[in-house]
N, C-alpha and C positions, 0 to 999 in steps of 0.2 A: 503162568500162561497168559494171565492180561497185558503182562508188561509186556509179551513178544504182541501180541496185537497191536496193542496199542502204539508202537514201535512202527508197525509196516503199516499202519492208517496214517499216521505221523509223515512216514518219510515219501507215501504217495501223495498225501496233502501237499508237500513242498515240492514234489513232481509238478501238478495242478498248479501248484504256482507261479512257477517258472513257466508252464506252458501258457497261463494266463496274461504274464506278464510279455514273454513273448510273440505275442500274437500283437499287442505294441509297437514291439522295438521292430521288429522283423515282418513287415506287412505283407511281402510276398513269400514269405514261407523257405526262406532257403539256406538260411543259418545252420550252420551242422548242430547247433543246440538243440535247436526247434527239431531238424531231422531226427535227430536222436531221440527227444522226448516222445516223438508220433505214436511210434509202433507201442511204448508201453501203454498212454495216455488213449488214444483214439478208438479202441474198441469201447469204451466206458464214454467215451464223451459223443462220439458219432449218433448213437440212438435219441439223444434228450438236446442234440443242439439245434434243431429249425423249430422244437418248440420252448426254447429259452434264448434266443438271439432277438435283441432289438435294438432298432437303428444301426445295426452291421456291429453291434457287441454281443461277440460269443459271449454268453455267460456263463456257460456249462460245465469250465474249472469248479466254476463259483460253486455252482448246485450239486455238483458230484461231492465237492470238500464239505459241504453241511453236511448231505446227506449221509456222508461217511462219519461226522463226529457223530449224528445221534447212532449209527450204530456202535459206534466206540462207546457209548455211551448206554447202550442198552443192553452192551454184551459186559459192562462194569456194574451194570447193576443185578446182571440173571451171574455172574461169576461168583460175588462175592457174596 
């Protein structure tokens, strides 16, 4: 049961990635990538991004991808 968790905190952490990195390459938002990643990624990052953005750096991949190991990480230690 950990391994499928730990699998889809994995494969959304590299969602947050790519959406982190593209928000770089793609400054106005209009990469069918970037469009693509939105809809999974932005209900989760919209709420925590005007209190983690400085000097015009979203952070909020950043904070959502921690935040998700320690619960991978807390649901690996109440599992096993």
């Amino acid at each position: 049961m950990m391994g499928i968790i730990a699998t889809v905190i994995q494969a959304y952490q590299f969602v947050l990635f790519i959406r982190f990195v593209m928000q770089w390459i793609d400054k106005d938002g209009t990469n069918s990538i970037n469009n693509a990643l939105k809809p999974v990624t932005e209900p989760v990052l919209a709420p925590i991004r005007d209190k983690v953005t400085f000097n015009n750096i979203d952070l909020s991949p950043l904070v959502v991808s921690v935040i998700l190991s320690i619960i991978a990480w807390l649901l690996a230690s109440v599992l096993q």
